[in-house]
MARBA-3410 file (N, C-alpha, C, O; in Angstrom, 1 decimal):
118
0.9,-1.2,0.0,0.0,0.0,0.0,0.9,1.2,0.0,1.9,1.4,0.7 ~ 0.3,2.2,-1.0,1.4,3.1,-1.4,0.8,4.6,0.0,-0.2,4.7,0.6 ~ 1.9,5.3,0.1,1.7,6.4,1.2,0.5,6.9,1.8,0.0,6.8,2.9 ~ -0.1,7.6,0.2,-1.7,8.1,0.3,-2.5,7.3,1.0,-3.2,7.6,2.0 ~ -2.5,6.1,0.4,-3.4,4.6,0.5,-3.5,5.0,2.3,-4.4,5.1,3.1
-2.2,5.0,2.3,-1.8,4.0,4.3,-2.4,5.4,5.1,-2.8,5.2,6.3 ~ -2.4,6.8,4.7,-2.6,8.2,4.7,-4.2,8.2,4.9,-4.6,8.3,6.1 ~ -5.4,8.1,3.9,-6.7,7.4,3.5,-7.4,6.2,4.4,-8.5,6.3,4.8 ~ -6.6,5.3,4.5,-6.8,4.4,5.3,-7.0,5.0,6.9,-8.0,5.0,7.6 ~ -6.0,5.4,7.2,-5.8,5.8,8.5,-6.6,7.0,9.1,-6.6,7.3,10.3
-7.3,7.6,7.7,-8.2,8.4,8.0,-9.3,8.0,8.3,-10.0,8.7,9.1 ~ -9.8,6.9,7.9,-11.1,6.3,7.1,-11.2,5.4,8.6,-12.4,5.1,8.7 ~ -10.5,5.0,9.6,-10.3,3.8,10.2,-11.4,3.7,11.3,-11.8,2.6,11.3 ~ -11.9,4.3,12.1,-12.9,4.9,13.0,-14.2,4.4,12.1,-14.8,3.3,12.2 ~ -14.3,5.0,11.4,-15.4,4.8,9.8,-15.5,3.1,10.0,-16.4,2.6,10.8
-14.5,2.4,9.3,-14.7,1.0,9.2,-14.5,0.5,10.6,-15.0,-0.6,10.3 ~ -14.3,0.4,11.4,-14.6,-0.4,12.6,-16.0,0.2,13.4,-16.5,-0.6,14.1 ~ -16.4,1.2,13.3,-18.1,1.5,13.2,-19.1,0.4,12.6,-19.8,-0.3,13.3 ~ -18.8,0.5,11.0,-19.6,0.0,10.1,-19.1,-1.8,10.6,-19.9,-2.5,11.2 ~ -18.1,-2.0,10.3,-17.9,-3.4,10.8,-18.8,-4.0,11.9,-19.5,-5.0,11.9
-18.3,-2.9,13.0,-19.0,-3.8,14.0,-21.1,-3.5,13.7,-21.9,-4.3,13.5 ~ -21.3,-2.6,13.8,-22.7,-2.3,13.2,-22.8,-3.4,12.5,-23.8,-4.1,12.7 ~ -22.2,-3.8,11.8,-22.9,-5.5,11.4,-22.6,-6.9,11.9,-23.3,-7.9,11.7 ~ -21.3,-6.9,12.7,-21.2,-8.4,13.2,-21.4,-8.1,15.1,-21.3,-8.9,16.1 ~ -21.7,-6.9,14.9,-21.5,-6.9,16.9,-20.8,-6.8,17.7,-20.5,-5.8,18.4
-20.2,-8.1,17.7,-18.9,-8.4,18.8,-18.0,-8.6,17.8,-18.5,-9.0,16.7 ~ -16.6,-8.2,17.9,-15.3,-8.7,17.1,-14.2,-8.5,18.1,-14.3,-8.0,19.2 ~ -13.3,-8.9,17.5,-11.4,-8.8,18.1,-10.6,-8.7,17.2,-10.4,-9.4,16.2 ~ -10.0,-7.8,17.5,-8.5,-7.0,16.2,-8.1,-7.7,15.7,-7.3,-7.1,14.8 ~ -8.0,-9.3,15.5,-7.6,-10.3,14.6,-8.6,-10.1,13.3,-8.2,-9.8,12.1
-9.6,-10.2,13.8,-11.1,-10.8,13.2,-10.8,-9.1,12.1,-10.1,-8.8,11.1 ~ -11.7,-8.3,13.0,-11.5,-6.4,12.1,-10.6,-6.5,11.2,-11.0,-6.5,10.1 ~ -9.2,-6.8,11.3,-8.1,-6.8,10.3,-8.1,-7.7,9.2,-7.5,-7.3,8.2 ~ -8.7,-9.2,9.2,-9.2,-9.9,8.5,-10.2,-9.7,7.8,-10.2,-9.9,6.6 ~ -11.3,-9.3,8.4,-12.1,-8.8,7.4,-12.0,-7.5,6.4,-12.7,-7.3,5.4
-11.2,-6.9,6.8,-11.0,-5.8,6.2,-10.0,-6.4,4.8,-10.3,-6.0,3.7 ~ -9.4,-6.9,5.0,-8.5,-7.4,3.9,-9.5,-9.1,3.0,-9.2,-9.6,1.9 ~ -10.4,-9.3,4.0,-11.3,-10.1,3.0,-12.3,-9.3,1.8,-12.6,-9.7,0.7 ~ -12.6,-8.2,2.6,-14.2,-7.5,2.0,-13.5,-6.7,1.2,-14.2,-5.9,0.5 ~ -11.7,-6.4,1.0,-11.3,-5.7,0.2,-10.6,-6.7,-1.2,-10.7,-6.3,-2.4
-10.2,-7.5,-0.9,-9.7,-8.8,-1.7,-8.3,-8.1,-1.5,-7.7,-7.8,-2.5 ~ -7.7,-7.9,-0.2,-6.1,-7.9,-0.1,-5.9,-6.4,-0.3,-4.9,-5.9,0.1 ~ -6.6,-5.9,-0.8,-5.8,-4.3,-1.0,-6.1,-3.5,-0.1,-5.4,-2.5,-0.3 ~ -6.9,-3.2,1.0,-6.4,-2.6,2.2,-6.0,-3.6,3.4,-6.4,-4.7,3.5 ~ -5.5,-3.2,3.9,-4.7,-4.4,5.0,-4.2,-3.1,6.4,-3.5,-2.2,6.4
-5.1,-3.7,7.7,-5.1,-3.1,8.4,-3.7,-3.8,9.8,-3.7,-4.9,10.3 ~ -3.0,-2.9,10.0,-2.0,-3.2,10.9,-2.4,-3.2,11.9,-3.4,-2.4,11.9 ~ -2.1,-3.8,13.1,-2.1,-3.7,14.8,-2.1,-2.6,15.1,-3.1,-2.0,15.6 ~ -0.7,-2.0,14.7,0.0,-0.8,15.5,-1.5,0.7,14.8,-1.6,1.9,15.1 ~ -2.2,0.2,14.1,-2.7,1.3,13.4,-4.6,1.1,14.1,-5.4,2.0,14.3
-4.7,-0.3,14.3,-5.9,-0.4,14.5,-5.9,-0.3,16.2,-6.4,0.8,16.5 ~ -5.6,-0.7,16.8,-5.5,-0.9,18.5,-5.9,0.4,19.0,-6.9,0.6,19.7 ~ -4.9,1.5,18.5,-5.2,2.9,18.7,-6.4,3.5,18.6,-7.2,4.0,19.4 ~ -6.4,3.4,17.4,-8.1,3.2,17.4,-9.4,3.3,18.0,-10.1,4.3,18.3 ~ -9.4,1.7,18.2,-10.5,1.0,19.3,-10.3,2.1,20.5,-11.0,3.0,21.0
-9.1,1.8,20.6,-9.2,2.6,22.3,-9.7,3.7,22.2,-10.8,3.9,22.6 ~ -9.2,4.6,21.7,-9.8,6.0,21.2,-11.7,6.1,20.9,-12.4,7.0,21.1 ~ -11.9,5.0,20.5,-13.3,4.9,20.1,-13.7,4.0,21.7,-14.9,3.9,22.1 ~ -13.0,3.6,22.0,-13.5,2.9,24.0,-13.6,4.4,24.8,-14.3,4.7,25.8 ~ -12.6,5.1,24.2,-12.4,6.3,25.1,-13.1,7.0,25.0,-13.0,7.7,26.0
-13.8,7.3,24.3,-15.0,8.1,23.6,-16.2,8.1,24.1,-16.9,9.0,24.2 ~ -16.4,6.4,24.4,-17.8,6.2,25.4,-18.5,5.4,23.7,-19.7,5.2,23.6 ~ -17.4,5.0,22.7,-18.5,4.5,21.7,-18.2,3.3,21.9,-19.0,2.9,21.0 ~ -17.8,2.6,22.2,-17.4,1.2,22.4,-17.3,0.6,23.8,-16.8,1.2,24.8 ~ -18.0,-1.1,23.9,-17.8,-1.6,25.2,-16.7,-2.7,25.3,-16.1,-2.9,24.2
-16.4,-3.3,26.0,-15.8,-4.1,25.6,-15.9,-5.6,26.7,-16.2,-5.4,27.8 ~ -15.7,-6.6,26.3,-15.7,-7.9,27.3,-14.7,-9.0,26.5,-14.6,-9.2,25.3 ~ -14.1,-9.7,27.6,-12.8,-10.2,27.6,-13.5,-11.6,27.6,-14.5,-11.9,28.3 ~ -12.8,-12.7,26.5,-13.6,-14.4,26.8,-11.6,-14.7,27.0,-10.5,-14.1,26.8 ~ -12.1,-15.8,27.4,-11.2,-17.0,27.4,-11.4,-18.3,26.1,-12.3,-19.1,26.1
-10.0,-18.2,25.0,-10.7,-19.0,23.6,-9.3,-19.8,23.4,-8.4,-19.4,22.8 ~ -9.3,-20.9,23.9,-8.7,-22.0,23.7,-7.4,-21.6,24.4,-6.3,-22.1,24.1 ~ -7.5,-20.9,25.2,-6.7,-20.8,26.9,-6.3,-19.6,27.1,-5.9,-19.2,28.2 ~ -6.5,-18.7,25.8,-6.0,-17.1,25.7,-6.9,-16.3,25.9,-7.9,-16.7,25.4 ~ -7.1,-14.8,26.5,-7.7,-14.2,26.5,-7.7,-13.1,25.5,-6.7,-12.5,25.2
-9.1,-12.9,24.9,-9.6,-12.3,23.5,-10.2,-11.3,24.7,-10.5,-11.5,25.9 ~ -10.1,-10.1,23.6,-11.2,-8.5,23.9,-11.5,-8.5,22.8,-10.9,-8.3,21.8 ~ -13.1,-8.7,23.3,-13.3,-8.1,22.0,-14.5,-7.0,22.0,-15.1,-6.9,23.1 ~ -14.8,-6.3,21.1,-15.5,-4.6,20.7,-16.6,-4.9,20.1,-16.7,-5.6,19.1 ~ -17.9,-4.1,20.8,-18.6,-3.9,20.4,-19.3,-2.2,20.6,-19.0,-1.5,21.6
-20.2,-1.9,19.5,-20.7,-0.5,20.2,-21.4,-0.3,21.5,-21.8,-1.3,22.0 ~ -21.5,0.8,22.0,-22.2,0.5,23.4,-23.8,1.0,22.9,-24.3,1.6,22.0 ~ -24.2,0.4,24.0,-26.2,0.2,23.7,-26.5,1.2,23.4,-27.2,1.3,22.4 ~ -26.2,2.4,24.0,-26.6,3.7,24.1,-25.8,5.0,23.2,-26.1,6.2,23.1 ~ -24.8,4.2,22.5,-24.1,4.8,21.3,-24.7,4.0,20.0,-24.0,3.8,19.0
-25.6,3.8,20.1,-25.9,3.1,18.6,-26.5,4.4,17.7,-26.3,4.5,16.5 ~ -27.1,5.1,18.3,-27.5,6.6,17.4,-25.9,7.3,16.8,-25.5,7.5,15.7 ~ -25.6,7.4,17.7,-23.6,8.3,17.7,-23.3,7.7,16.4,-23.3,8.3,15.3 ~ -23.1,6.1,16.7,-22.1,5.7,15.7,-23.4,5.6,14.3,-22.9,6.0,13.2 ~ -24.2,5.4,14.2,-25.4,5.7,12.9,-24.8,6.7,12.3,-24.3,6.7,11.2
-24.6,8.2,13.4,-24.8,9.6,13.2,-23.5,9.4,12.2,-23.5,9.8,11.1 ~ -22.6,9.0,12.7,-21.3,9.0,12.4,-21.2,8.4,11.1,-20.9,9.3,10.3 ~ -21.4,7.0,10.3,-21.5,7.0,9.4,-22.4,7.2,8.2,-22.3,7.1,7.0 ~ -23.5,7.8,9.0,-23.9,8.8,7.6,-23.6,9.9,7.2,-23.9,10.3,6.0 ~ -22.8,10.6,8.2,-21.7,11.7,7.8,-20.8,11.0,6.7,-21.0,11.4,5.6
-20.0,10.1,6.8,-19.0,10.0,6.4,-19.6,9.1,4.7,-18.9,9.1,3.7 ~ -21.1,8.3,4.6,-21.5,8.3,3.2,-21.7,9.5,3.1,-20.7,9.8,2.4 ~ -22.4,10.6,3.2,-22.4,11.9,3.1,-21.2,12.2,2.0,-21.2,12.2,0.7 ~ -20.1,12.4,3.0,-19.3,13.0,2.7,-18.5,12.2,1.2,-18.3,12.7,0.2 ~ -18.3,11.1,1.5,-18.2,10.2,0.1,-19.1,10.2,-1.2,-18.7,10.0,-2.3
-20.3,10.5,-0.8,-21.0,11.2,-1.9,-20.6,12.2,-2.7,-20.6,12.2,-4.0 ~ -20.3,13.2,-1.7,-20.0,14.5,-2.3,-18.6,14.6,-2.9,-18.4,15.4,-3.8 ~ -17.5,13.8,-2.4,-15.8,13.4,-2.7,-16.4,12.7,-4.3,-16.0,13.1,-5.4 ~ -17.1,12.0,-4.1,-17.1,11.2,-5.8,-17.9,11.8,-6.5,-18.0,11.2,-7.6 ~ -18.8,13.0,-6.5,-18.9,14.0,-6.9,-18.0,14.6,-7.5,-18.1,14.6,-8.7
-16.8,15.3,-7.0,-16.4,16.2,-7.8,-15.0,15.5,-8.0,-14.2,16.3,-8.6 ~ -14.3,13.8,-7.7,-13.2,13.4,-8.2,-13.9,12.7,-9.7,-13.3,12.3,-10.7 ~ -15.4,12.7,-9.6,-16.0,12.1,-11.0,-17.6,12.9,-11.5,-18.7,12.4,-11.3 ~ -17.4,13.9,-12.0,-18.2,14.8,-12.3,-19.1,13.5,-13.6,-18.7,12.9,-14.5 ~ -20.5,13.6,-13.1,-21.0,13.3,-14.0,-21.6,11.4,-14.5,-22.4,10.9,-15.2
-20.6,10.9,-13.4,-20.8,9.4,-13.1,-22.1,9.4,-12.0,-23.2,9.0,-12.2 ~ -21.8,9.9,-11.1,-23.4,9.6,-10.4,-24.8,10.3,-11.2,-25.9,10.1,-10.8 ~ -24.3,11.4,-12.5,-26.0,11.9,-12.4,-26.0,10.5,-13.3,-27.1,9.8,-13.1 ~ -25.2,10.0,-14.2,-25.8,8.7,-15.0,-26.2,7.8,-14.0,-27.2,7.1,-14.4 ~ -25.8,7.5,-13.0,-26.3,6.6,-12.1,-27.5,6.4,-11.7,-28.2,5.4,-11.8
-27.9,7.6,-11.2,-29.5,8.4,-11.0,-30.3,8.3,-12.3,-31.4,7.9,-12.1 ~ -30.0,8.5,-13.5,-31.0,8.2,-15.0,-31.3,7.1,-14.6,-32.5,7.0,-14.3 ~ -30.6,6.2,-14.6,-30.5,4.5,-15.2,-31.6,3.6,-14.4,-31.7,2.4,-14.6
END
C-alpha cells in the first residue's frame, strides 16, 4: 500500500470499525483486520500498531464496550458498540457516506448523475 493509501486508510479507520461492527457486533483485532482485507480482496490491509489505537480511542470516547472471553486458553477482547451509542455511531457513518457522496462528486463529475438516469 502506497503512502496516500496507508494516509486514507488511516483516515477512514474509525469509519470501518463503526460499520464493521454495526454489522457483526462483537469482534477482536484479529477478526476487524481480517475482514478488512477479505471484503477488500487484499488491498487494504489493516495493521495492529494502526488499529489498536483506534478501538481505544473509540473505548475512550464512550463508543465502544468491551468484554474479555477465554478462547482456547488465551484471553480475546473483543468490541462492540455501546447500547446507548448506537445513534452516535449511525450519526457518524452517515456523515461519512455523506461525505463520500459529495468526494465522488467532484473526483467524477457526471458518473453519479448517469447513475441516477439508469
Amino acid at each position: 500500500m502506497n503512502t496516500t493509501s496507508h494516509q486514507l486508510l488511516k483516515g477512514s479507520l474509525s469509519a470501518i470499525i463503526l460499520k464493521l461492527l454495526a454489522d457483526s457486533q462483537w469482534m477482536y483485532g484479529y477478526e476487524i483486520c481480517q475482514k478488512v482485507k477479505q471484503l477488500t480482496d487484499g488491498q487494504l490491509r489493516i495493521t495492529e500498531g494502526a488499529l489498536y489505537p483506534a478501538l481505544y480511542k473509540l473505548e475512550a470516547d464512550g463508543l465502544l464496550i468491551t468484554k474479555t472471553l477465554v478462547v482456547e486458553g488465551r484471553a480475546r477482547k473483543y468490541y462492540s458498540i455501546a447500547q446507548d451509542q448506537q445513534g452516535t455511531a449511525e450519526d457518524r457513518l452517515a456523515q461519512i457516506e455523506q461525505f463520500l457522496y459529495q468526494l465522488q462528486r467532484i473526483l467524477t463529475p457526471g458518473h453519479l448523475s448517469k447513475l441516477s438516469t439508469t
